[in-house]
C-alpha positions in Angstrom: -7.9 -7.4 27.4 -7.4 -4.0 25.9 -5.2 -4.0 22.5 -3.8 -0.5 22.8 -3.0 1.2 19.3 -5.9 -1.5 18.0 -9.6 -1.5 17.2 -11.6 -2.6 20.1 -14.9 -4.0 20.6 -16.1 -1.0 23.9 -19.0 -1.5 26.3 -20.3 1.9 27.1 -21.0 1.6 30.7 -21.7 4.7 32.0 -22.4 8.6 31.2 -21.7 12.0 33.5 -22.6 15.1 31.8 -21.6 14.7 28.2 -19.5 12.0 28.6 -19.2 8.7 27.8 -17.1 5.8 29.8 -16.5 2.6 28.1 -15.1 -0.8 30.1 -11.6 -1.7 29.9 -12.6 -5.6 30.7 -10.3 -4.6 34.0 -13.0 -3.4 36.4 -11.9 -0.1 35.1 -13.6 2.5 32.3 -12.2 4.1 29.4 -13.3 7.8 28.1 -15.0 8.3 24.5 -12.7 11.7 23.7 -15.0 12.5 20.7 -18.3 10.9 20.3 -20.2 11.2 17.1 -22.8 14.4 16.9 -26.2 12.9 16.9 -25.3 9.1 17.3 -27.1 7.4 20.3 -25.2 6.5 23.2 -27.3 3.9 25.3 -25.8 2.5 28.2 -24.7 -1.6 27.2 -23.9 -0.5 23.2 -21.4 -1.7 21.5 -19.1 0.4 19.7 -15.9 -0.4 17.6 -13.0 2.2 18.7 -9.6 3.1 18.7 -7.9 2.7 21.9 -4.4 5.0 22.6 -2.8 6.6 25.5 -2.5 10.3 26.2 0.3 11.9 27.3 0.3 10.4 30.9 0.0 6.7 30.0 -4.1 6.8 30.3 -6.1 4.4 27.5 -8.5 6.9 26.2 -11.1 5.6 23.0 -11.6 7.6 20.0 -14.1 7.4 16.8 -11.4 8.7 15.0 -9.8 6.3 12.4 -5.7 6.8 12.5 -3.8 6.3 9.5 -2.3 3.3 10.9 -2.5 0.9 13.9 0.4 -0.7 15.8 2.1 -3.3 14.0 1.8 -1.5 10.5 3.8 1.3 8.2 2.0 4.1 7.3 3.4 7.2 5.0 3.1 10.4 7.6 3.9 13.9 8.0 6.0 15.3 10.4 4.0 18.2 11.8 6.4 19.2 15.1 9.2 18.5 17.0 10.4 18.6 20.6 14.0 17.6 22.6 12.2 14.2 22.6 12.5 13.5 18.9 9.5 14.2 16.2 6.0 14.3 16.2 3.9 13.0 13.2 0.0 13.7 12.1 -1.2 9.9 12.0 -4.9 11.4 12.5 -5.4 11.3 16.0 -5.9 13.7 18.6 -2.0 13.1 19.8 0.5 12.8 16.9 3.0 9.8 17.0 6.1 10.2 18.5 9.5 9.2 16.4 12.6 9.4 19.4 15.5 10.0 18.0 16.8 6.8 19.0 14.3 5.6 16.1 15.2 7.6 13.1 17.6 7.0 10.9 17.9 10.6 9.2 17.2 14.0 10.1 13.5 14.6 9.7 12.0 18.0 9.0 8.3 19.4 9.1 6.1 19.2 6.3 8.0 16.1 4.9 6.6 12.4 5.1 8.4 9.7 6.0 7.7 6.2 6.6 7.8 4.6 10.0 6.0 1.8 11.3 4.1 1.8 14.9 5.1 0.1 17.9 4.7 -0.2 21.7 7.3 0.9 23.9 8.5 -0.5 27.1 5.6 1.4 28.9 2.9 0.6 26.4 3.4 3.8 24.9 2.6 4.4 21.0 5.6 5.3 19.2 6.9 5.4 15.7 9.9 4.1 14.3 11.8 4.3 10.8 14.2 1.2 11.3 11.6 -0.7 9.2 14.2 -3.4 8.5 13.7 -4.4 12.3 10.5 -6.0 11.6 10.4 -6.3 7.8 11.5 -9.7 6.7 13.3 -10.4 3.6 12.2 -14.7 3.4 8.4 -14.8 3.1 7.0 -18.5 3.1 3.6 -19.7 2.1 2.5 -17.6 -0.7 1.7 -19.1 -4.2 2.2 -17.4 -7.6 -0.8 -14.7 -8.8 -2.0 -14.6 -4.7 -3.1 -11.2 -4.2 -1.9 -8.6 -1.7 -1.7 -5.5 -0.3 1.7 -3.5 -0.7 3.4 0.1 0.3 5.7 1.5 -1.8 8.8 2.2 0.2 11.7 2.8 -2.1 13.0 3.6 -5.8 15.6 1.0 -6.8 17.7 0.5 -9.5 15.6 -2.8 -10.1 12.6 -0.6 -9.6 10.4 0.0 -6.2 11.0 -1.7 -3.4 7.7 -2.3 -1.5 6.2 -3.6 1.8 4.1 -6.8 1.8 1.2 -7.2 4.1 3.1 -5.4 6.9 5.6 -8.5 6.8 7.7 -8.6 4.3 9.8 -7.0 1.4 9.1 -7.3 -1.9 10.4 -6.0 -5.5 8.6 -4.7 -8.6 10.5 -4.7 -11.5 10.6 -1.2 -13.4 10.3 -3.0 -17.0 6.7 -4.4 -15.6 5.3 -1.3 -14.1 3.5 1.0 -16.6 2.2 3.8 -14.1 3.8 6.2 -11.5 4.4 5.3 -8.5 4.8 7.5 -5.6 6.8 6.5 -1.9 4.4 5.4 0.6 1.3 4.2 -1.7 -0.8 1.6 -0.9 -1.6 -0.4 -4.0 -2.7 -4.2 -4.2 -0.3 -6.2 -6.6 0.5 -10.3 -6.9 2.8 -12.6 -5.8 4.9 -12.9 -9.8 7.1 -15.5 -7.9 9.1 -16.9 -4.6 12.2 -17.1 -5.6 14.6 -19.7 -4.4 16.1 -17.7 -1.7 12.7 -16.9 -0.7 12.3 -13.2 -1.6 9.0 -11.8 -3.5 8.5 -10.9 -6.9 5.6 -8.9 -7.6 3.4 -7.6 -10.3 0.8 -5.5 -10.8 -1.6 -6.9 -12.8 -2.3 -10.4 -14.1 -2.4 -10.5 -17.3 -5.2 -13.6 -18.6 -3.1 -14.0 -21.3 -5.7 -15.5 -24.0 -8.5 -13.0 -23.5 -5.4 -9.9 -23.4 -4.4 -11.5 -26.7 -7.2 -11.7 -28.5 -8.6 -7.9 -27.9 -5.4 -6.4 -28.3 -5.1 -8.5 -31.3 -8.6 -6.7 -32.4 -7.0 -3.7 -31.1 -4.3 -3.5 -33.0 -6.0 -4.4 -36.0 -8.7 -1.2 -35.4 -5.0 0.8 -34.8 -3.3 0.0 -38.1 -7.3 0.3 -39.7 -7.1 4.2 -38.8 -3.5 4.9 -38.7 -3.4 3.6 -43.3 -2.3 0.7 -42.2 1.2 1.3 -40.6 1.8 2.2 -36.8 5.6 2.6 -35.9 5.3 0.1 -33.4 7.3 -3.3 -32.9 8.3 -5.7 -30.3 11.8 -3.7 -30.1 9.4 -0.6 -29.0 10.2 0.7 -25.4 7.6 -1.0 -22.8 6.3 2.5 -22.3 5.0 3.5 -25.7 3.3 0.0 -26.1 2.0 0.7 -23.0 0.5 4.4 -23.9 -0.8 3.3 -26.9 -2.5 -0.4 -26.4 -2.5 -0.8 -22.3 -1.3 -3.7 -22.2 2.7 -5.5 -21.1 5.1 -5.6 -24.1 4.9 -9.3 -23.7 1.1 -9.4 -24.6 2.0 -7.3 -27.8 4.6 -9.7 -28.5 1.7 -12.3 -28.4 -0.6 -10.2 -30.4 1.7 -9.2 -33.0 3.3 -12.9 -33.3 -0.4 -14.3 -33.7 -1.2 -11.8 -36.3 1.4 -12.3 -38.4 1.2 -16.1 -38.2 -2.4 -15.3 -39.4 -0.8 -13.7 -42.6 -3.1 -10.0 -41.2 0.5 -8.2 -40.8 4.6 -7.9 -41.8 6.2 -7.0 -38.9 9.2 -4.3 -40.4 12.0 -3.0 -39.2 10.7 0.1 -37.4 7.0 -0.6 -37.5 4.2 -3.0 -38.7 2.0 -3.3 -41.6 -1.3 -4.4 -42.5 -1.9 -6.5 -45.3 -4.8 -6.1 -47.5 
């Protein structure tokens, strides 16, 4: 069966003129809107495309890949709009639908918005912005450090809200993020933790704590080397600064800086450390 708004697995099964027909596994054929410029077509190959309807309802394939399929939130332009809502550039032939019944603010063109994809009650593909609908807050069965893939959704005051694997929400903490981060990008983080009530911490980047220590240890060292000793650095600093200057978490250089003066190599001051000779 056909998994409109998917990838499918298309037998072409016959050609008339310059175009190609593919089976729909229900005794009827599909059309190939836009094959490939020089790729062979033989009659019985096997092709992976992307399977939509057009404006009356018909499956048609494409070679095209969209920016998302159904069942995922993509970040995407509105490019037009009509009494029936707004239409957005998901990079396909026919943009995505948003009805009004699905937004939940006044969209504009040239602006992005997320919304996630959906079928309709007539197998329609339509976009919708009520991303709360069908993005949990409990997650279950993930472990601490378990890689995944995330969408930035939202600036909090905690820090960016973001969308798990399509499923669920998650949360990365402002004081752990080091880079910019933008609404709508795709990034791969970690699980930091599942909290009791189920919600997701994440990070993004593991630090391997002994190996992080020792080269910024080394780091640091090579730092107060060239700077006569003295960098105005301490675990006090702001997350950013140590950040700028070493690449690495605040709590690392809390690890380097406590082994090295343990070590008797510096005197942590009140605005900076030292090295001793």
């Amino acid at each position: 069966m056909i998994a409109i708004g998917k990838f499918n697995t298309l037998t072409i099964v016959s050609k008339r003129d310059d175009d190609i027909y593919l089976d729909d596994g229900e005794g009827g054929e599909i059309s190939l809107i836009d094959p490939i410029a020089g790729q062979e077509y033989p009659i019985g190959a096997k092709l992976d495309l992307f399977v939509y309807t057009d404006g009356s309802g018909q499956m048609i394939a494409t070679s095209k890949t969209p920016l998302a399929q159904v069942d995922e939130v993509a970040y995407l332009k509105m490019v037009a709009h009509s009494h029936a809502g707004a239409f957005l550039d998901w990079g396909v032939p026919k943009d995505l639908l948003v009805p009004f019944s699905e937004q939940t603010c006044p969209m504009f063109t040239g602006r992005s918005y997320l919304v996630r994809l959906f079928l309709d009650e007539q197998n329609r593909i339509a976009g919708t912005m009520m991303l709360n609908d069908f993005i949990q807050d409990e997650a279950f069965y993930y472990k601490e450090n378990q890689p995944v893939d995330i969408i930035i959704a939202d600036f909090t005051d905690l820090g960016f809200k973001a969308i798990v694997d399509q499923k669920y929400w998650g949360v990365l903490y402002k004081n752990e993020v080091f880079q910019p981060l933008q609404r709508g990008q795709k990034l791969k983080a970690f699980i930091k933790k599942l909290r009791p009530d189920k919600r997701i911490d994440l990070i993004l980047n593991l630090d391997k704590y002994g190996e992080k220590v020792d080269a910024t240890s080394s780091k640091i060292l090579a730092v107060l080397s060239q700077h006569n000793g003295y960098i105005a650095i301490t675990d006090k600093s702001p997350p950013e600064m140590i950040y700028d200057t070493f690449g690495i978490s605040k709590k690392i250089f809390k690890q380097s800086i406590g082994g090295l003066y343990k070590q008797r190599k510096i005197v942590i001051e009140d605005n900076g450390i030292r090295l001793l000779s």
